[in-house]
C-alpha atoms as an extended CHARMM CRD file, in Angstrom:
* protein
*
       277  EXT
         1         1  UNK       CA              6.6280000000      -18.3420000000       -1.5860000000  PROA      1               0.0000000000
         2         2  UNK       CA              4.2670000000      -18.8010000000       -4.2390000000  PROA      2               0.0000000000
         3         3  UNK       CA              1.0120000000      -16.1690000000       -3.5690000000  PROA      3               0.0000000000
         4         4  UNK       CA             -2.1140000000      -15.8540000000       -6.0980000000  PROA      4               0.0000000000
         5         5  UNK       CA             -3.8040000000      -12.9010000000       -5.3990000000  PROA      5               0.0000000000
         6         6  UNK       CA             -7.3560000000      -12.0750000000       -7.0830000000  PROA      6               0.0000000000
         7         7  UNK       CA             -8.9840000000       -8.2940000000       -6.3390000000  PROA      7               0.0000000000
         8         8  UNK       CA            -11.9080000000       -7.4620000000       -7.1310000000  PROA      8               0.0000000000
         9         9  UNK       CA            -13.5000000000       -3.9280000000       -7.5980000000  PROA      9               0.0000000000
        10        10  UNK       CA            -16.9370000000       -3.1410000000       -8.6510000000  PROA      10              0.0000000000
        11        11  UNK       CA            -18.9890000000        0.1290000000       -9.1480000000  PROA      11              0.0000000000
        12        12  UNK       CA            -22.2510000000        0.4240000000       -8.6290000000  PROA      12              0.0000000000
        13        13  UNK       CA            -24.1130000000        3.2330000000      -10.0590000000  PROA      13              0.0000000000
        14        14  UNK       CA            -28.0810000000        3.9390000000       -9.3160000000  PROA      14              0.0000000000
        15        15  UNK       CA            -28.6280000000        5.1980000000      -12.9120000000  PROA      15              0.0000000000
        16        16  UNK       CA            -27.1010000000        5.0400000000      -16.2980000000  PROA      16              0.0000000000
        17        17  UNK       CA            -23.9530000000        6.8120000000      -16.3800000000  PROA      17              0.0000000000
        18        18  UNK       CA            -21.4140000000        7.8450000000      -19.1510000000  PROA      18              0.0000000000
        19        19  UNK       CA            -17.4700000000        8.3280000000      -19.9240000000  PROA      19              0.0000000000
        20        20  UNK       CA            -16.1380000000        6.7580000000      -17.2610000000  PROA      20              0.0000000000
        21        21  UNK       CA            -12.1840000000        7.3220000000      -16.5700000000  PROA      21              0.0000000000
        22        22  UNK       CA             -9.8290000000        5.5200000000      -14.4980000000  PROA      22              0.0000000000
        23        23  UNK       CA             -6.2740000000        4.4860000000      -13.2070000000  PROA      23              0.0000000000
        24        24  UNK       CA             -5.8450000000        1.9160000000      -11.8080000000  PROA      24              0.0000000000
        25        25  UNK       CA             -2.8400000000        0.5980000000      -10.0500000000  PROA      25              0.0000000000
        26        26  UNK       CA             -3.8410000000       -3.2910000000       -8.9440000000  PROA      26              0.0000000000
        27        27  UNK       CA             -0.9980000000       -5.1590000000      -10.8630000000  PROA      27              0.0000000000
        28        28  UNK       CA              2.2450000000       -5.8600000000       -8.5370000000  PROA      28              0.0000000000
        29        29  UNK       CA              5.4400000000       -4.9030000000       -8.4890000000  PROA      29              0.0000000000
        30        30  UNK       CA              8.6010000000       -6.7970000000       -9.7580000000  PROA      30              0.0000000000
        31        31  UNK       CA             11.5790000000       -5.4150000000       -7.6250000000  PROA      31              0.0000000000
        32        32  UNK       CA             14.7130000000       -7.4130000000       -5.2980000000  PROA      32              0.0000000000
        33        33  UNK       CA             11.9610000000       -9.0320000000       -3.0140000000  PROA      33              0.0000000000
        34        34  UNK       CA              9.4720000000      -10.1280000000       -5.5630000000  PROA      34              0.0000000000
        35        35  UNK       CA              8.5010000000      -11.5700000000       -9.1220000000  PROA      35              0.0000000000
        36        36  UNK       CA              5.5770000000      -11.4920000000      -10.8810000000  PROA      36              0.0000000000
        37        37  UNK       CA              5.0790000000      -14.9210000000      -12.8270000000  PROA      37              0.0000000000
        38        38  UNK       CA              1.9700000000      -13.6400000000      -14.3820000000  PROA      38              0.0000000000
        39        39  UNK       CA             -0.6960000000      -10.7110000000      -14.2060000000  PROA      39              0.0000000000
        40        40  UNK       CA             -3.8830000000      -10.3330000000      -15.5630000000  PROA      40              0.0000000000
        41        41  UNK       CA             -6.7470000000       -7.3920000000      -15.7880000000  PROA      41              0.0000000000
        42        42  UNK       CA             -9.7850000000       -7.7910000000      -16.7120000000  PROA      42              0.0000000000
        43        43  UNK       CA            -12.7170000000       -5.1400000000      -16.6040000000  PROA      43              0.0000000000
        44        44  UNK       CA            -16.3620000000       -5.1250000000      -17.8000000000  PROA      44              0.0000000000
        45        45  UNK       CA            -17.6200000000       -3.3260000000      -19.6700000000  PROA      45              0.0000000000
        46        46  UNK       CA            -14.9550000000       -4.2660000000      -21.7220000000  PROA      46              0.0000000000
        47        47  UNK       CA            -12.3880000000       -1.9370000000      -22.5080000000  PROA      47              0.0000000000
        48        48  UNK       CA             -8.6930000000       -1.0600000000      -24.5390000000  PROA      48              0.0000000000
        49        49  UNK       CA             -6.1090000000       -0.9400000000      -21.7270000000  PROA      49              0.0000000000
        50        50  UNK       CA             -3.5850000000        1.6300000000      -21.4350000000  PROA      50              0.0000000000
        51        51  UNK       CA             -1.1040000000        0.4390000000      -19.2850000000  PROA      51              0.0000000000
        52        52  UNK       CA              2.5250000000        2.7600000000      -18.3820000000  PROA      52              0.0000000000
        53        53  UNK       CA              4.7570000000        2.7430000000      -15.4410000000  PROA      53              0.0000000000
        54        54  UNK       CA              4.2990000000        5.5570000000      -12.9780000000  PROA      54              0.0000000000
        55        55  UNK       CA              6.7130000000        8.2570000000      -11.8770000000  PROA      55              0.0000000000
        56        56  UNK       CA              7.3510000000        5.8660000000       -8.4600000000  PROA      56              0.0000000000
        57        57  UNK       CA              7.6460000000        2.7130000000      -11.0520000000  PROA      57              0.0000000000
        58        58  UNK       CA              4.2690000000        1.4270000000      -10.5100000000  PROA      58              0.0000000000
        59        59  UNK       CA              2.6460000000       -0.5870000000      -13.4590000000  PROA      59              0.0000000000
        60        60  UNK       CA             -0.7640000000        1.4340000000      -13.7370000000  PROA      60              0.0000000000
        61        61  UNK       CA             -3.3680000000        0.8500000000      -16.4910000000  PROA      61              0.0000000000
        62        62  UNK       CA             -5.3790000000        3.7620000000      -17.9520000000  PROA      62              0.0000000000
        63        63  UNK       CA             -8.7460000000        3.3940000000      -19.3160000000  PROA      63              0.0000000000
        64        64  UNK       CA            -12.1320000000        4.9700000000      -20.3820000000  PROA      64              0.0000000000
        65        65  UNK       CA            -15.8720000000        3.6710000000      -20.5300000000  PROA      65              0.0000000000
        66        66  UNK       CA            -17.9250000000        5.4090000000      -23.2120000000  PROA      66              0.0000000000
        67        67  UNK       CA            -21.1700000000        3.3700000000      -23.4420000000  PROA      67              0.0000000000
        68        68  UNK       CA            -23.6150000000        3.8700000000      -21.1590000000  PROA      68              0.0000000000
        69        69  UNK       CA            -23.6500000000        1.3710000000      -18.0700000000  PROA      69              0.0000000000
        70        70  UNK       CA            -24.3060000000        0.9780000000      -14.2430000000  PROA      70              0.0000000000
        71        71  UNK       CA            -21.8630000000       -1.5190000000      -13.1570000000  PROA      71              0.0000000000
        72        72  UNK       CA            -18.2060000000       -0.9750000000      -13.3520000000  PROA      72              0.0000000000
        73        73  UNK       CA            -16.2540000000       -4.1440000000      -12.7260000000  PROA      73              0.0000000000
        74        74  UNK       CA            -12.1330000000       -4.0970000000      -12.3190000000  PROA      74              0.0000000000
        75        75  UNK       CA            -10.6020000000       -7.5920000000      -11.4940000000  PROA      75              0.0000000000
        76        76  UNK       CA             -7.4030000000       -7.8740000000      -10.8030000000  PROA      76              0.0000000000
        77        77  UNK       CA             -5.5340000000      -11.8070000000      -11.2050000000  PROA      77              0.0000000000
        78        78  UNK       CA             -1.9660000000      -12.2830000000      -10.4400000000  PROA      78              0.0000000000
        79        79  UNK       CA              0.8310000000      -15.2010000000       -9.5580000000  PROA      79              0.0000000000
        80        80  UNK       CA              3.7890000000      -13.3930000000       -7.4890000000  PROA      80              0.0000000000
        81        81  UNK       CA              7.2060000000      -15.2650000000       -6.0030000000  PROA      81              0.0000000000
        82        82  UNK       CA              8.1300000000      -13.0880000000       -2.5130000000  PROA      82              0.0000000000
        83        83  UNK       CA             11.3240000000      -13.6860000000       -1.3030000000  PROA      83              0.0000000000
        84        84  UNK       CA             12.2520000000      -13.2520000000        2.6870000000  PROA      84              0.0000000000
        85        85  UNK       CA             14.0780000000      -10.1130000000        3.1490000000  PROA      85              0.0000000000
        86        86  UNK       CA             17.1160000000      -12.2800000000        4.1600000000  PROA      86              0.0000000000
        87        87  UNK       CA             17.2260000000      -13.6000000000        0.2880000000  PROA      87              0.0000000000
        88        88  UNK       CA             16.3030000000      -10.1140000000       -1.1800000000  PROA      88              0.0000000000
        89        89  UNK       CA             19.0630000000       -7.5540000000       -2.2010000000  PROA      89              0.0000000000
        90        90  UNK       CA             17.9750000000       -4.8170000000       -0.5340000000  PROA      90              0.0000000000
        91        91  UNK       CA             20.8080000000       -2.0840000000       -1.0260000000  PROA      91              0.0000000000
        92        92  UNK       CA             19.7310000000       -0.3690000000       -4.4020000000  PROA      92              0.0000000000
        93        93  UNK       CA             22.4820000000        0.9080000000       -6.7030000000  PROA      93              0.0000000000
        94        94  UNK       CA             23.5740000000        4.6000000000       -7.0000000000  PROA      94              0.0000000000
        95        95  UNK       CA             20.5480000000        6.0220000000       -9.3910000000  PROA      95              0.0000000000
        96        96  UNK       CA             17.5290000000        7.7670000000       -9.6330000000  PROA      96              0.0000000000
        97        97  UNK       CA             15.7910000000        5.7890000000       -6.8650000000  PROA      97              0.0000000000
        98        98  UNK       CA             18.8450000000        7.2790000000       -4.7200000000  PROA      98              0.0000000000
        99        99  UNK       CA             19.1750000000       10.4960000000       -5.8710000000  PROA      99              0.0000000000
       100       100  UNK       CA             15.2700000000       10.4720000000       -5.2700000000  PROA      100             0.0000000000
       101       101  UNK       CA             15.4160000000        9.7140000000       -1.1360000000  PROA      101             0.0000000000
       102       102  UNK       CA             14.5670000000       13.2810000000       -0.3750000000  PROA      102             0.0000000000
       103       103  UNK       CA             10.9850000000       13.2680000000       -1.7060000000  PROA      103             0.0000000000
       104       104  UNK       CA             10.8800000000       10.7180000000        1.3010000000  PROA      104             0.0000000000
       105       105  UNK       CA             11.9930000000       13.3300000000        3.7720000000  PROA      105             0.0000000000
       106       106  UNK       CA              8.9470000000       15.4180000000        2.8730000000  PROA      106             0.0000000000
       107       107  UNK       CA              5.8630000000       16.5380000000        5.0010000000  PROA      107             0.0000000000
       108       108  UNK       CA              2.8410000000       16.9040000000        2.8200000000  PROA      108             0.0000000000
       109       109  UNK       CA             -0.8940000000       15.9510000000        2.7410000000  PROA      109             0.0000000000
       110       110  UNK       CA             -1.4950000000       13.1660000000        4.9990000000  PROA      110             0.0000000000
       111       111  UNK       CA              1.8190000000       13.3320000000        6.1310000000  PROA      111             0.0000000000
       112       112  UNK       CA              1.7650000000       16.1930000000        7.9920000000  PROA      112             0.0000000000
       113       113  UNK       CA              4.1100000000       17.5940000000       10.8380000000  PROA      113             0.0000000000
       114       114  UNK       CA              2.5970000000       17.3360000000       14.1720000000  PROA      114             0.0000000000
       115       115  UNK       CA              4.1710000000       18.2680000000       17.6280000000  PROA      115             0.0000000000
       116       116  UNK       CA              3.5880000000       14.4780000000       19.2290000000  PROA      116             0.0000000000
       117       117  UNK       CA              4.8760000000       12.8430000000       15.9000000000  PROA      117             0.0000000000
       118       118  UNK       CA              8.3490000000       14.6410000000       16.5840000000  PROA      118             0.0000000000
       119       119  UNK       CA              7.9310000000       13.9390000000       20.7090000000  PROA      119             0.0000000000
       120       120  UNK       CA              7.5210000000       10.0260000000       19.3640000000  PROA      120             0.0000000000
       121       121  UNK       CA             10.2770000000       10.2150000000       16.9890000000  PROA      121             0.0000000000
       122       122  UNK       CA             12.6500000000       11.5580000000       19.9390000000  PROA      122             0.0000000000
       123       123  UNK       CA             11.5610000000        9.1380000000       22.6870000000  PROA      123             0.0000000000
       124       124  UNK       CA             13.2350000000        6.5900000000       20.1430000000  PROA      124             0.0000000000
       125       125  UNK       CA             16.0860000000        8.1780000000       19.1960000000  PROA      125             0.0000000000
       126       126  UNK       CA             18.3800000000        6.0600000000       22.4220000000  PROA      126             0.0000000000
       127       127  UNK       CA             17.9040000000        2.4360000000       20.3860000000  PROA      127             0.0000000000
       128       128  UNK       CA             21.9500000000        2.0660000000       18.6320000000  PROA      128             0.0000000000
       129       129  UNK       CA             20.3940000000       -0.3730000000       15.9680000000  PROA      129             0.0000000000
       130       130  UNK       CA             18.0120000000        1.2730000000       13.7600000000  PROA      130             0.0000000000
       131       131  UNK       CA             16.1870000000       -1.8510000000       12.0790000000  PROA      131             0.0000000000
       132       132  UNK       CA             15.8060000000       -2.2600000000       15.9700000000  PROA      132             0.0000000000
       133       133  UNK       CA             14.7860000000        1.1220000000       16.5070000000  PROA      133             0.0000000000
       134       134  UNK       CA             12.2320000000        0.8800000000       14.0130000000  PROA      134             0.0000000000
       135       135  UNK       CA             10.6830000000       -2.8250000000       15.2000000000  PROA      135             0.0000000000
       136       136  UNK       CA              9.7460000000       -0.8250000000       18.3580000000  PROA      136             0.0000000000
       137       137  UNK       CA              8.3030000000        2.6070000000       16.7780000000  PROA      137             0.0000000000
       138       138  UNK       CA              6.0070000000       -0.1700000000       14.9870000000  PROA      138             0.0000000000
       139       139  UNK       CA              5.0570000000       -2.3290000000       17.7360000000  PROA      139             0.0000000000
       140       140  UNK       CA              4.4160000000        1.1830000000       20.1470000000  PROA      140             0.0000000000
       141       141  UNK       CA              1.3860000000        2.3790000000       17.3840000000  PROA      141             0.0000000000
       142       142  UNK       CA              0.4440000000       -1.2530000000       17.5570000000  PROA      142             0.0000000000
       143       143  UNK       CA             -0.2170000000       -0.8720000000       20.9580000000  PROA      143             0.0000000000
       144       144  UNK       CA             -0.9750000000        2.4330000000       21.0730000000  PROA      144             0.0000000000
       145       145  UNK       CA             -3.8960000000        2.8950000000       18.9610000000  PROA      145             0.0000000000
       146       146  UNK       CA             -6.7750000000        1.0090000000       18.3080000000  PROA      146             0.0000000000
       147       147  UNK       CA             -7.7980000000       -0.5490000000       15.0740000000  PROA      147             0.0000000000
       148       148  UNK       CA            -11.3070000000        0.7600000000       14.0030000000  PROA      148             0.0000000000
       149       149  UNK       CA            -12.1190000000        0.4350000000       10.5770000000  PROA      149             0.0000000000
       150       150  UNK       CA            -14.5360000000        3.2050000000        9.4050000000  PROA      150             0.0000000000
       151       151  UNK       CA            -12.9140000000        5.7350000000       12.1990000000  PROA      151             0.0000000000
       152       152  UNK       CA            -11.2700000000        7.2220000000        9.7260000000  PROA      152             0.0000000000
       153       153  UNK       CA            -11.4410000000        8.2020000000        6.1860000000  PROA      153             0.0000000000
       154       154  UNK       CA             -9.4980000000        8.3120000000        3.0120000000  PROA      154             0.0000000000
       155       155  UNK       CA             -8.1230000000       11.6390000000        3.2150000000  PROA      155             0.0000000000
       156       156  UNK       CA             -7.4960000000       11.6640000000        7.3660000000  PROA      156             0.0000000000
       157       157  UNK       CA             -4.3640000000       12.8500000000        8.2000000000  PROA      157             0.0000000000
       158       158  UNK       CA             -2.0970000000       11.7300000000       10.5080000000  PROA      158             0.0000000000
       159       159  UNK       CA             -2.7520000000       14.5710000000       13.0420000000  PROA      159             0.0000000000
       160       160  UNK       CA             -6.5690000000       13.4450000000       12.8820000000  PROA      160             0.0000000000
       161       161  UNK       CA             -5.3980000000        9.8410000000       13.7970000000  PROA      161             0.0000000000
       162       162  UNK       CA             -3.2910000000       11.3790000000       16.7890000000  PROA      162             0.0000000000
       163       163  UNK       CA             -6.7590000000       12.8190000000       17.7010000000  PROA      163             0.0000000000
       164       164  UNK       CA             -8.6340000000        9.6480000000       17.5280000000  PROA      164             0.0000000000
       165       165  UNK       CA             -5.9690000000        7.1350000000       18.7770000000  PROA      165             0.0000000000
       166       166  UNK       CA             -7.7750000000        5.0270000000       16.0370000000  PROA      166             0.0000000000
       167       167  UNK       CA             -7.6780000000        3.7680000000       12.6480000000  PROA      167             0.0000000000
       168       168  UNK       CA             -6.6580000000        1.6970000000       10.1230000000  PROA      168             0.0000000000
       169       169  UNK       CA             -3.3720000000        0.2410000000        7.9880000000  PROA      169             0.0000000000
       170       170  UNK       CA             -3.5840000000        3.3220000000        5.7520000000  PROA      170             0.0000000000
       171       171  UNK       CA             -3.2490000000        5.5010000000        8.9430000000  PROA      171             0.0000000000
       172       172  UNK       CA             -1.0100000000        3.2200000000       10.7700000000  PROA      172             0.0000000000
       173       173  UNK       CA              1.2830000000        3.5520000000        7.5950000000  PROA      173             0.0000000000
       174       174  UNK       CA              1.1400000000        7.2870000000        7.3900000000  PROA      174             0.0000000000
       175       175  UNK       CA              2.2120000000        7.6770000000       11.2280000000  PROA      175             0.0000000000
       176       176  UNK       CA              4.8000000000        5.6310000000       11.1010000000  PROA      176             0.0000000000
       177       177  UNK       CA              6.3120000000        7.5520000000        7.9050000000  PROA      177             0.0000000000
       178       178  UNK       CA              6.0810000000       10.2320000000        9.5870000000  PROA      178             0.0000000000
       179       179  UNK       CA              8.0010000000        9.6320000000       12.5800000000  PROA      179             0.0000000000
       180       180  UNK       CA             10.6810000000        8.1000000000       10.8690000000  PROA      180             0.0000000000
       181       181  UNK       CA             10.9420000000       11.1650000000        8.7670000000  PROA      181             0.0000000000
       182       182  UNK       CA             10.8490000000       13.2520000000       12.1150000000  PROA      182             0.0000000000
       183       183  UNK       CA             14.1820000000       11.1400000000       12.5510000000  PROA      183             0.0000000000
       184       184  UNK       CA             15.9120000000       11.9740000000        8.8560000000  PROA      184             0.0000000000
       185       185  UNK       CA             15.1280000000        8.7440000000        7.7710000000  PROA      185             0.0000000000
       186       186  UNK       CA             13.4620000000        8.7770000000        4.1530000000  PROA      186             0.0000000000
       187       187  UNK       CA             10.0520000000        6.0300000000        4.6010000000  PROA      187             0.0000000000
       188       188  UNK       CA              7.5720000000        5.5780000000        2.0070000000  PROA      188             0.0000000000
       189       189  UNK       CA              4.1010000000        4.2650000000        1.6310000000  PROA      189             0.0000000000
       190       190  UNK       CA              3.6140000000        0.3440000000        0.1330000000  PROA      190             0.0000000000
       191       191  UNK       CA              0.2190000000       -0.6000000000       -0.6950000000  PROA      191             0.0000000000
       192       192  UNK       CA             -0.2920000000       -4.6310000000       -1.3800000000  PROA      192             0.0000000000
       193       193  UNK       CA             -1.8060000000       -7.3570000000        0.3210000000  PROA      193             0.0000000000
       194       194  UNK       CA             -0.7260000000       -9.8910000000        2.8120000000  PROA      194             0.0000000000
       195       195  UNK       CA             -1.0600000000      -13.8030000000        2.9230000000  PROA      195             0.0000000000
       196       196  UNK       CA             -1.7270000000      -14.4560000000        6.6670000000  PROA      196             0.0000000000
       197       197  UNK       CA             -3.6710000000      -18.5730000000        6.1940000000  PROA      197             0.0000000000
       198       198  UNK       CA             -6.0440000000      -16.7740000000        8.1430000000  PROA      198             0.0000000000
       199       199  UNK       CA             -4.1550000000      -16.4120000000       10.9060000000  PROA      199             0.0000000000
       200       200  UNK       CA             -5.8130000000      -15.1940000000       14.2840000000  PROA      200             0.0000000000
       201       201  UNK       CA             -5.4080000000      -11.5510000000       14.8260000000  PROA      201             0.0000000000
       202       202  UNK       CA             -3.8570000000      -10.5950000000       11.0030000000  PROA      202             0.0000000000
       203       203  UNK       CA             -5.3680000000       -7.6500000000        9.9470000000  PROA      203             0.0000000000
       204       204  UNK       CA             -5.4230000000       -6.9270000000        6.1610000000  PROA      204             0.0000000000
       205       205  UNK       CA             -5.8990000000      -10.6810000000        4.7310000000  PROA      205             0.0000000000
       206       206  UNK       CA             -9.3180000000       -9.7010000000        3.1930000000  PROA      206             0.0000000000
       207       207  UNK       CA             -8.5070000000       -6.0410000000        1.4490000000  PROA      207             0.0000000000
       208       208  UNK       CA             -5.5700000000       -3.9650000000       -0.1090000000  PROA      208             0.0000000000
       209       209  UNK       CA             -3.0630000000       -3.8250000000        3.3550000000  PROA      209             0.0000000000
       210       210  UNK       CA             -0.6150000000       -1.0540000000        3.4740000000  PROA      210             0.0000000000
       211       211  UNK       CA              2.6970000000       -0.6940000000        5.0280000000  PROA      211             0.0000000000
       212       212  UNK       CA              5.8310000000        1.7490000000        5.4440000000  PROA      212             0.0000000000
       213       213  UNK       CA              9.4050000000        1.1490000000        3.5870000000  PROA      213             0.0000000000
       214       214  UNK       CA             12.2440000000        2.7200000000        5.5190000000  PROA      214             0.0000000000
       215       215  UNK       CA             15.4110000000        3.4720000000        3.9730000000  PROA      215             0.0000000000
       216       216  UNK       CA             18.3720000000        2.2630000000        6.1450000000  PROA      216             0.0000000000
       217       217  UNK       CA             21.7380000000        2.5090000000        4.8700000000  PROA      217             0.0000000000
       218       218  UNK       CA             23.4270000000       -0.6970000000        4.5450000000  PROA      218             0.0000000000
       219       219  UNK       CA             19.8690000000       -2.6990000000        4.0500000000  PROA      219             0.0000000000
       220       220  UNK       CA             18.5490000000       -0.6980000000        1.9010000000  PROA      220             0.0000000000
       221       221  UNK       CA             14.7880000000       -0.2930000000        2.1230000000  PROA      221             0.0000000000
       222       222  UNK       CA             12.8520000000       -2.4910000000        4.9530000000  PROA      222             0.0000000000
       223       223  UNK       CA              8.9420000000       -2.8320000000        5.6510000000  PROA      223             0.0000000000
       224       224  UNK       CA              7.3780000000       -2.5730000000        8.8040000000  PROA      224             0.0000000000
       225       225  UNK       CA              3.7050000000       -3.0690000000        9.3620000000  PROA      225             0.0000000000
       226       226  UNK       CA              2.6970000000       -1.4350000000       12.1740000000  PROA      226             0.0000000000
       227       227  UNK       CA             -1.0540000000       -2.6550000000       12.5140000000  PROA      227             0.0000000000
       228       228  UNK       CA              0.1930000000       -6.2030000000       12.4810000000  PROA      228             0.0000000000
       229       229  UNK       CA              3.5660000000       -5.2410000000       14.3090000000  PROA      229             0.0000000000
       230       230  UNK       CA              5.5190000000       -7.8380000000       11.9810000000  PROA      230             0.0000000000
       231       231  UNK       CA              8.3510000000       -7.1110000000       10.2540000000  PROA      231             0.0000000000
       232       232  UNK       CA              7.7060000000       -7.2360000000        6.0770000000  PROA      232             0.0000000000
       233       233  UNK       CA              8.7740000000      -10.5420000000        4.5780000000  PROA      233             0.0000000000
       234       234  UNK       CA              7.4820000000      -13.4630000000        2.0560000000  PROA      234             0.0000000000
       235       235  UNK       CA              4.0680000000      -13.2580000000        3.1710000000  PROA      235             0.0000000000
       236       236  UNK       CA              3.6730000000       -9.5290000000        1.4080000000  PROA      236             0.0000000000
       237       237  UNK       CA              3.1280000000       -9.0720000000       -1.8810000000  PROA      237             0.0000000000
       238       238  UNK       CA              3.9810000000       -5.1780000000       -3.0840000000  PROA      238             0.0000000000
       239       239  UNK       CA              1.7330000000       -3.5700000000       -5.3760000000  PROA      239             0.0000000000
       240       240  UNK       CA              2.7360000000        0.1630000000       -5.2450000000  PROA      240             0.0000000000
       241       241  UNK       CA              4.9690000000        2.8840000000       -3.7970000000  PROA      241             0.0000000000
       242       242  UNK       CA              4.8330000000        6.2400000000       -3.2350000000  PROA      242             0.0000000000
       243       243  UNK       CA              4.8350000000        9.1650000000       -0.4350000000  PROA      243             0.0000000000
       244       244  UNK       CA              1.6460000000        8.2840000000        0.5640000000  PROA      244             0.0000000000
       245       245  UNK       CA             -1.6770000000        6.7220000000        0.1630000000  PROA      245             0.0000000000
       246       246  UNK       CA             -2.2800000000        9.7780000000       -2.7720000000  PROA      246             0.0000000000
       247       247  UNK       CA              0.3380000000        8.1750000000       -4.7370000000  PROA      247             0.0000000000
       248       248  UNK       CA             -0.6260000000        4.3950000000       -4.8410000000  PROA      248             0.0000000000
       249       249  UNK       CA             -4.8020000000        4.6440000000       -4.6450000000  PROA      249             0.0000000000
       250       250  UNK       CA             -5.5310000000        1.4370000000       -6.4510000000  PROA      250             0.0000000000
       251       251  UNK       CA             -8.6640000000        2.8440000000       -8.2830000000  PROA      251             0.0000000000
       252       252  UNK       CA             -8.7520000000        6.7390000000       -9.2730000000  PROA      252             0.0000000000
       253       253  UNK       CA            -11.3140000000        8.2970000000      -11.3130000000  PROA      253             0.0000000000
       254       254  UNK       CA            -14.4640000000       10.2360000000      -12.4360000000  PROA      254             0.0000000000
       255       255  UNK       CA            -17.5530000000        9.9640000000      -14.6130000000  PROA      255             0.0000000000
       256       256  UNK       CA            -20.0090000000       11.8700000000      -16.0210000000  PROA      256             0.0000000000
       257       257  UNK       CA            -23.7750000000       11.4090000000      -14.8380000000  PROA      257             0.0000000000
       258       258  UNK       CA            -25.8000000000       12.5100000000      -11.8000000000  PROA      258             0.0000000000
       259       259  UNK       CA            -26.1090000000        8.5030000000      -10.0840000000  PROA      259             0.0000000000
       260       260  UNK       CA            -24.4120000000        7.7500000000       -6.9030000000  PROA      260             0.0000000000
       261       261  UNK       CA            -22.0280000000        5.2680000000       -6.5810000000  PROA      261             0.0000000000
       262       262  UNK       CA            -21.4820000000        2.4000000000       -4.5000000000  PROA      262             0.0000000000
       263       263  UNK       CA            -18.2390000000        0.4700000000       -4.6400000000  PROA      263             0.0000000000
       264       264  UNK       CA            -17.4430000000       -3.2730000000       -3.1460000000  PROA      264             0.0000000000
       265       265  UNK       CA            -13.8390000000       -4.7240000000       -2.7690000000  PROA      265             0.0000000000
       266       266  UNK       CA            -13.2910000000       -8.1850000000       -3.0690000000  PROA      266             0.0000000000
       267       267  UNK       CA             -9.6560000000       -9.7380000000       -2.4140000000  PROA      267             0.0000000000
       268       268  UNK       CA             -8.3660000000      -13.1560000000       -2.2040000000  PROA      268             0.0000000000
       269       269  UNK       CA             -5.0290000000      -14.4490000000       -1.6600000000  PROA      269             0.0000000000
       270       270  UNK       CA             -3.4680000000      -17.9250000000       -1.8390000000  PROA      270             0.0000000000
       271       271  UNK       CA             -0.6910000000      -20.0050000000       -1.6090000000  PROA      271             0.0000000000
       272       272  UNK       CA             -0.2600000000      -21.8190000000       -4.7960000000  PROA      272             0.0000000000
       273       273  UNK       CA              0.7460000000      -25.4530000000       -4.2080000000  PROA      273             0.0000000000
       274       274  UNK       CA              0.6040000000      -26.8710000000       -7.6700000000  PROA      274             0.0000000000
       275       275  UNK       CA              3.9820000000      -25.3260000000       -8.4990000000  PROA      275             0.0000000000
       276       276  UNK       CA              6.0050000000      -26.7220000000       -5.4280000000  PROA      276             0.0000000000
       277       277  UNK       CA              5.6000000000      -23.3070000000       -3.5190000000  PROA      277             0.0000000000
């Protein structure tokens, strides 16, 4: 499948500020599942990019504003070729992504050890087949808790999303990571978007969507998204990995000046037909 995928961020400040800095992670991945054909970044004011790859792998772009302004604009424009995970390799080779599995074992920030996450994690532990096993831990916190944007905020943890039996894919994401690491398996946080034609009752079609990676030997990694309670294939378009949401934010920074800020996303994906996708 053949997704375009335009994001829009912009910052609105109510006075003049100054030296703004930012990372930004917005371009996509290129890994066994996926290809980007082509990625553009654009921001205004306009600015000298910086772009690396990440301790996780993810493309980020570093940058700094020093003239005055009170409208940051970050858009992000790219062509990406997903693959079903029945075509994708999914088994990575002995290297630093293995050796690395046990910073996916971790409890830490969001992620955060709870007495009903390990009750969960146990009441699954009868299923034999764990790609199975892990279709139903996703469909039960589909069913389970409600989907509430604004319940929540960016720094909730999972034990405040056990309180609310609410949220969104971000917390949806983190509880599922952490019930799969409550069951030794090492799960990671994917932040991207999805393509879903508008489809009724798709959540995540009109912002950044987010998702858990579990590793299963003998597959490799495999996505679940709990708030949709699909299984991850050619509709999902990767953009970054880490532990959790802390490691993947698509837009980090600071500036100097005394305005508030307002920020609007915008995001748009497409299938492109002109190339036979």
């Amino acid at each position: 499948m053949l997704l375009l995928v335009n994001h829009e961020t912009v910052f609105e400040y109510s006075d003049e500020i100054l030296n703004s800095i930012m990372e930004v992670r917005l371009r996509p991945l290129t890994d066994a599942r996926q290809a980007v054909r082509t990625s553009v970044l654009e921001v205004s004011p306009r600015v000298r990019l910086f772009p690396y790859h990440d301790y996780f792998g993810n493309a980020t772009d570093f940058f700094t504003v020093t003239r005055r302004h009170r409208r940051l604009a970050v858009v992000s424009r790219s062509l990406v070729e997903t693959a079903s995970a029945r075509q994708a390799t999914w088994e990575p080779a002995l290297g630093p992504e293995t050796a690395a599995l046990s910073e996916y074992l971790q409890f830490e920030g969001p992620v955060c050890r709870h007495p009903e996450v390990d009750a969960i994690a146990r009441r699954f532990a009868g299923e034999p087949d764990l790609p199975s096993r892990l279709s139903l831990v996703a469909h039960w916190i589909h069913e389970e808790f409600e989907y509430k944007p604004q319940a929540t905020a960016v720094d909730s943890t999972v034990a405040d999303v056990l309180t609310l039996r609410s949220g969104v894919c971000q917390d949806f994401a983190h509880l599922m990571i952490g019930i799969c690491r409550e069951m030794g398996l090492p799960a990671r946080y994917v932040s991207g978007y999805i393509f879903t034609n508008r489809a009724a009752g798709v959540r995540g079609h009109d912002a950044s969507h987010a998702w858990c990676q579990v590793y299963v030997p003998g597959h490799g990694w495999l996505g679940f998204d709990p708030t949709n309670d699909l299984t991850v294939d050619e509709r999902y378009v990767e953009v970054a990995i880490g532990r959790d949401y802390r490691d993947v934010a698509p837009t980090k920074g600071l500036y100097r000046g005394s305005a508030s800020e307002r920020m609007t996303v915008s995001v748009h994906t497409e299938l492109e037909r002109s190339a036979g996708a």
